[in-house]
N, CA, C and O atoms as CSV, one atom per row, in Angstrom:
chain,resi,resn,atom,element,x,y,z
A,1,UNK,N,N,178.997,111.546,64.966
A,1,UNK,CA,C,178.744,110.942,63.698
A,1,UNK,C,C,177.340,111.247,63.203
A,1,UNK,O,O,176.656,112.167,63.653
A,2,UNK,N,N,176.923,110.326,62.150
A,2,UNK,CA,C,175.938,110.341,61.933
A,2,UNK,C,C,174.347,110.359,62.664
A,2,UNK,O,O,173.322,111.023,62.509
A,3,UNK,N,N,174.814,109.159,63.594
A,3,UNK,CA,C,173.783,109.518,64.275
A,3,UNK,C,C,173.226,110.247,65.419
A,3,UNK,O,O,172.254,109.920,66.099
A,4,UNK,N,N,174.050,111.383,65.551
A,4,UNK,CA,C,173.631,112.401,66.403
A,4,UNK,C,C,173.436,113.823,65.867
A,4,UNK,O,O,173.272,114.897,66.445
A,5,UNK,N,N,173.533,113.363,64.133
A,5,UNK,CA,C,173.013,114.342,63.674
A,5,UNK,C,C,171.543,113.762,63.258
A,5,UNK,O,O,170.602,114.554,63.189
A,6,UNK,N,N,171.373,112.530,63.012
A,6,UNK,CA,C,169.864,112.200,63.163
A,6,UNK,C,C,168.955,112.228,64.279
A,6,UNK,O,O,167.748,112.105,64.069
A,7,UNK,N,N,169.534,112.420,65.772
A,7,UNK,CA,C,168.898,112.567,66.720
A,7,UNK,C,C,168.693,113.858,67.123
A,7,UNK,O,O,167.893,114.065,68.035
A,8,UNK,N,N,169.551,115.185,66.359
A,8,UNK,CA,C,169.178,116.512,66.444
A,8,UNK,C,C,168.552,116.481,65.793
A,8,UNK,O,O,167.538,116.695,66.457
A,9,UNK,N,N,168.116,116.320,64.423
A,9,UNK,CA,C,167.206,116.626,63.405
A,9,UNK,C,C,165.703,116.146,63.463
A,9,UNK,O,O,164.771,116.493,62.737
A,10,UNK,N,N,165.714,115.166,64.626
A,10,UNK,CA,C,164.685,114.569,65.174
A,10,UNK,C,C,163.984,115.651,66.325
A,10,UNK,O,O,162.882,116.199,66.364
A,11,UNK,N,N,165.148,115.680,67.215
A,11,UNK,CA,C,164.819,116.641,68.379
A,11,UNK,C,C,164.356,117.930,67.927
A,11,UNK,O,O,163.393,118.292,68.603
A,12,UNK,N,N,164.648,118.660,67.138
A,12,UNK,CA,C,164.457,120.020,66.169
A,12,UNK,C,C,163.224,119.595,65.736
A,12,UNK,O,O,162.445,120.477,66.097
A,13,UNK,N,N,162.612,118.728,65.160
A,13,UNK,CA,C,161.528,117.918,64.268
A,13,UNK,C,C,160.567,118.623,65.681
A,13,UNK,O,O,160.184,119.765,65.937
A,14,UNK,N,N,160.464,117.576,66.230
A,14,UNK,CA,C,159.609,117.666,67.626
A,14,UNK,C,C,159.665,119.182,68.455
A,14,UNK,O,O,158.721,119.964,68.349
A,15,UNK,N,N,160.635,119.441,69.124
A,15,UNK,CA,C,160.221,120.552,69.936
A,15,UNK,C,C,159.585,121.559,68.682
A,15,UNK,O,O,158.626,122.206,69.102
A,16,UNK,N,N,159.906,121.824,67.274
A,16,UNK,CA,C,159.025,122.669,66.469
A,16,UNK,C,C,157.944,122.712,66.225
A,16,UNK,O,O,157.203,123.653,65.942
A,17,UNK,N,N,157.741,121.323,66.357
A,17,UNK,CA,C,156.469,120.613,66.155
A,17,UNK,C,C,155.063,121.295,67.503
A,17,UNK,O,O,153.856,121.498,67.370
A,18,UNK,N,N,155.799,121.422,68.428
A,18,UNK,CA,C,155.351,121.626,69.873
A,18,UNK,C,C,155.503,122.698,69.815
A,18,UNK,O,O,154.342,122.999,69.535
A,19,UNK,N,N,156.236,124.015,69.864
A,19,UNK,CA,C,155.965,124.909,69.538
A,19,UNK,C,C,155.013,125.732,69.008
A,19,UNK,O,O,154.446,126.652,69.599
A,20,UNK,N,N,154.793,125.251,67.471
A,20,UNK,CA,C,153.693,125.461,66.564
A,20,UNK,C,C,152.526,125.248,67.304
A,20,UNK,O,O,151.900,126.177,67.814
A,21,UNK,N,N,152.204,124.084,67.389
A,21,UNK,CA,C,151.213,123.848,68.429
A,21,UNK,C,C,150.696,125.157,69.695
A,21,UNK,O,O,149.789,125.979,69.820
A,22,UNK,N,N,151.771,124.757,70.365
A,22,UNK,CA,C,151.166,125.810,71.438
A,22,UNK,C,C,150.803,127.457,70.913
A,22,UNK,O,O,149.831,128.047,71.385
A,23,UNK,N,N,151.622,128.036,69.986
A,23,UNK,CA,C,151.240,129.162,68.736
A,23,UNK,C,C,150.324,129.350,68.625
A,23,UNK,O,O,149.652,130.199,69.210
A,24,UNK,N,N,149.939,128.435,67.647
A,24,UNK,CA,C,148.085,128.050,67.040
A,24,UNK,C,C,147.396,128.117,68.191
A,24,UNK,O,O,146.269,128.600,68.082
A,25,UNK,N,N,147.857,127.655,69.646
A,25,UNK,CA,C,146.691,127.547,71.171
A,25,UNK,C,C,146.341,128.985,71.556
A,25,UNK,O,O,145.259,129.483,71.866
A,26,UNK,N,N,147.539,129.497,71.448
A,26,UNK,CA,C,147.930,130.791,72.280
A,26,UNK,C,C,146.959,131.757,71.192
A,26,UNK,O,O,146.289,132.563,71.838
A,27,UNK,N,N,146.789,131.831,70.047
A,27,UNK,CA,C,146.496,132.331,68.456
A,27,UNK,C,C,145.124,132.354,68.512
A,27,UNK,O,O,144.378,133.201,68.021
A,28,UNK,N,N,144.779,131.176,69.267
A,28,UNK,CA,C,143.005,130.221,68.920
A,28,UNK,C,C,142.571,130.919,70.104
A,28,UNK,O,O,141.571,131.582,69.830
A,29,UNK,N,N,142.885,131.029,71.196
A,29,UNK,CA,C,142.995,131.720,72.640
A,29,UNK,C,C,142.432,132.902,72.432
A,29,UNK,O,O,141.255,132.991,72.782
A,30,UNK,N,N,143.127,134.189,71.783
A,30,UNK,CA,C,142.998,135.112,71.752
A,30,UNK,C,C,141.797,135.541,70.739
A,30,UNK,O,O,140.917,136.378,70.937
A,31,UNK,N,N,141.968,134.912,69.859
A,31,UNK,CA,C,140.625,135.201,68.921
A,31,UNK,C,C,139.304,134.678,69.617
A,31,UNK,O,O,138.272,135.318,69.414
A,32,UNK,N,N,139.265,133.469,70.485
A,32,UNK,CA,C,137.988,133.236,70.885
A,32,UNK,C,C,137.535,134.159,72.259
A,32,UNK,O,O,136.370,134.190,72.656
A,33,UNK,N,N,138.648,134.899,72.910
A,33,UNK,CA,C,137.920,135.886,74.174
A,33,UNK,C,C,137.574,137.155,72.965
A,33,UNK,O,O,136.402,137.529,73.013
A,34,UNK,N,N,138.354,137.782,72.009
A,34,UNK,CA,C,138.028,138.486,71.215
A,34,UNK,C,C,136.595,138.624,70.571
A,34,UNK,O,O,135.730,139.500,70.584
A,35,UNK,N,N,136.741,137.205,69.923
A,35,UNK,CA,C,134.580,137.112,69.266
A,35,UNK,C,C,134.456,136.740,70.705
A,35,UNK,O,O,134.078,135.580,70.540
A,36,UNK,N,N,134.502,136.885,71.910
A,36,UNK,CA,C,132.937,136.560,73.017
A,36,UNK,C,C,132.795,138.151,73.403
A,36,UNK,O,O,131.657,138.620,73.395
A,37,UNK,N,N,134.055,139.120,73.789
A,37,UNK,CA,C,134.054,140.437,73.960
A,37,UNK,C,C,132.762,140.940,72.704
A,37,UNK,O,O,131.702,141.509,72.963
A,38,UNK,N,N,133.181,140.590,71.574
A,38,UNK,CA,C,132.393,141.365,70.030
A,38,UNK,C,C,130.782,140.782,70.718
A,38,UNK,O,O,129.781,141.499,70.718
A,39,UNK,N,N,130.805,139.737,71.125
A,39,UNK,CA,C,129.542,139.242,71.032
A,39,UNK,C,C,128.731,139.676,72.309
A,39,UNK,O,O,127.539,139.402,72.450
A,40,UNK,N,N,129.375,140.279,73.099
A,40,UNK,CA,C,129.013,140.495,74.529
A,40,UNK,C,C,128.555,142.183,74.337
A,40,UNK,O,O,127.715,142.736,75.047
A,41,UNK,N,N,129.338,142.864,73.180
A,41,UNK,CA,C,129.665,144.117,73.391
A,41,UNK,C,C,128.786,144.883,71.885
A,41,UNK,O,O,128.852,146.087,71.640
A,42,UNK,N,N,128.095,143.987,71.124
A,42,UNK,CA,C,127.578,144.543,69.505
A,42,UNK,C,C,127.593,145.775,69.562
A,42,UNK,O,O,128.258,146.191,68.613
A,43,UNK,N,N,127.067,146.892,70.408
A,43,UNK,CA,C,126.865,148.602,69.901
A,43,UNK,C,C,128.108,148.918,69.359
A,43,UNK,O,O,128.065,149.792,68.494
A,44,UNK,N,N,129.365,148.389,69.658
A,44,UNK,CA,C,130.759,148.836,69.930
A,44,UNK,C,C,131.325,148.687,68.215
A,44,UNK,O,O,132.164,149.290,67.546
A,45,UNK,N,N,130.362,147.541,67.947
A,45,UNK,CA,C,131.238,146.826,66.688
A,45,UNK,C,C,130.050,146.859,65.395
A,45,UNK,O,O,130.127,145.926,64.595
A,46,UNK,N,N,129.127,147.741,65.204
A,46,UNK,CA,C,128.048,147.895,64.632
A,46,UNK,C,C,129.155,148.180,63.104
A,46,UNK,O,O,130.212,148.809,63.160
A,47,UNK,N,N,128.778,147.763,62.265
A,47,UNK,CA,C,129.066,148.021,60.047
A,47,UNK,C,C,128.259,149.475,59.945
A,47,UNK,O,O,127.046,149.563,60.135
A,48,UNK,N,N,129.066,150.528,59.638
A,48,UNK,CA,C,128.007,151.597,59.217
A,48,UNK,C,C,127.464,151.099,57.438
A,48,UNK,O,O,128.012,150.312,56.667
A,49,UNK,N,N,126.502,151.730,57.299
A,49,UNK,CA,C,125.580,151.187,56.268
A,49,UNK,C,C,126.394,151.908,55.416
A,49,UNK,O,O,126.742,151.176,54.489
A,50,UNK,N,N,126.861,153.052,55.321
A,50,UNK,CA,C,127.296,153.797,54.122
A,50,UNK,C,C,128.953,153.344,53.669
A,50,UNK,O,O,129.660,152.829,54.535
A,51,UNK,N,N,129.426,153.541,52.464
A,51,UNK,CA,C,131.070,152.973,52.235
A,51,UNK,C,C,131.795,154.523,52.336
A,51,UNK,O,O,131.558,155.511,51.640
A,52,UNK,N,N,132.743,154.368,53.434
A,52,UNK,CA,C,133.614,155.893,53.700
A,52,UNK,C,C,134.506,155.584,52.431
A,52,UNK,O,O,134.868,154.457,52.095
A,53,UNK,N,N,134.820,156.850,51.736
A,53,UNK,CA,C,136.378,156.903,50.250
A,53,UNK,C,C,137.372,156.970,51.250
A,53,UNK,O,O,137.246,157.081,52.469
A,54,UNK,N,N,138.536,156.873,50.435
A,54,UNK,CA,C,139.405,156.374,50.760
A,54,UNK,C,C,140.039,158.096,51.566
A,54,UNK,O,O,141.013,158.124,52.318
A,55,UNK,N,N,139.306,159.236,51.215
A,55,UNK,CA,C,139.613,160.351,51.440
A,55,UNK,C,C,138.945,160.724,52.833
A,55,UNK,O,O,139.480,161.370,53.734
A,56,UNK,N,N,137.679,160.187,52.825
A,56,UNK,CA,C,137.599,160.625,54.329
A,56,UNK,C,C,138.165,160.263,55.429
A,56,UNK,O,O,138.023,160.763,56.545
A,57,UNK,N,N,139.102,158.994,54.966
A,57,UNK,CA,C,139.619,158.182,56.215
A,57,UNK,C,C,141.133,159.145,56.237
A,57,UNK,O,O,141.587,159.853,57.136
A,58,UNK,N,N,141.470,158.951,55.375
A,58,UNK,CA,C,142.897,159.945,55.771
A,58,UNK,C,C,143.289,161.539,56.419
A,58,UNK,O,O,142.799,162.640,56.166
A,59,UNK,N,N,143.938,161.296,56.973
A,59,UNK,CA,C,143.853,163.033,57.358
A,59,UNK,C,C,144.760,163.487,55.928
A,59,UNK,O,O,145.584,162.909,55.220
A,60,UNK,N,N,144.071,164.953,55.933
A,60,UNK,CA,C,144.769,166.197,55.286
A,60,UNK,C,C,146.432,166.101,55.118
A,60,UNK,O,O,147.125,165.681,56.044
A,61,UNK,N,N,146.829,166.403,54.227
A,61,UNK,CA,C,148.010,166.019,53.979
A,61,UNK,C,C,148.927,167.521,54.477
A,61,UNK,O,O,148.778,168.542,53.806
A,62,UNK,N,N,149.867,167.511,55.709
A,62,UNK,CA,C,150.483,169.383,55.654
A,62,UNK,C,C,151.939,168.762,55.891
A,62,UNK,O,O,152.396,167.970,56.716
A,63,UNK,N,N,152.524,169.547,54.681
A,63,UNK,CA,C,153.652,169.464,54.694
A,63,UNK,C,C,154.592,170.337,55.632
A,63,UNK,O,O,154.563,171.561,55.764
A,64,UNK,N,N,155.505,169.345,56.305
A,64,UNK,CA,C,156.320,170.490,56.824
A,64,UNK,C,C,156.695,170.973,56.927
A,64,UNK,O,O,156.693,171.526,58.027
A,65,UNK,N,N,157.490,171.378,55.922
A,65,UNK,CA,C,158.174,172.849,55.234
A,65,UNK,C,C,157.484,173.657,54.838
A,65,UNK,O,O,157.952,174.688,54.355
């Protein structure tokens, strides 16, 4: 009946709920060994001063035919 479709919709509520959660942990996790690596490692992750076009980044275009 009814109310065991309110006690799935509950149960669904919660374990999603918990899910998400652990997501965002697992998410928050990885980004904070990430910035301590960046912060441990600066030569690696240096901004060059100059702006590359959009042409030097791409390779040469060769068609294959």
């Amino acid at each position: 009946g009814i109310h065991r479709q309110v006690l799935l919709a509950t149960l669904g509520c919660v374990v999603g709920y918990h899910l998400v959660k652990r997501a965002e942990y697992m998410h928050a996790k990885v980004d904070r060994e990430l910035f301590e690596y960046i912060r441990q490692h600066p030569g690696d992750f240096q901004r060059s001063t100059e702006k590359k076009r959009i042409g030097q980044l791409l390779e040469d275009f060769q068609p294959i035919r």
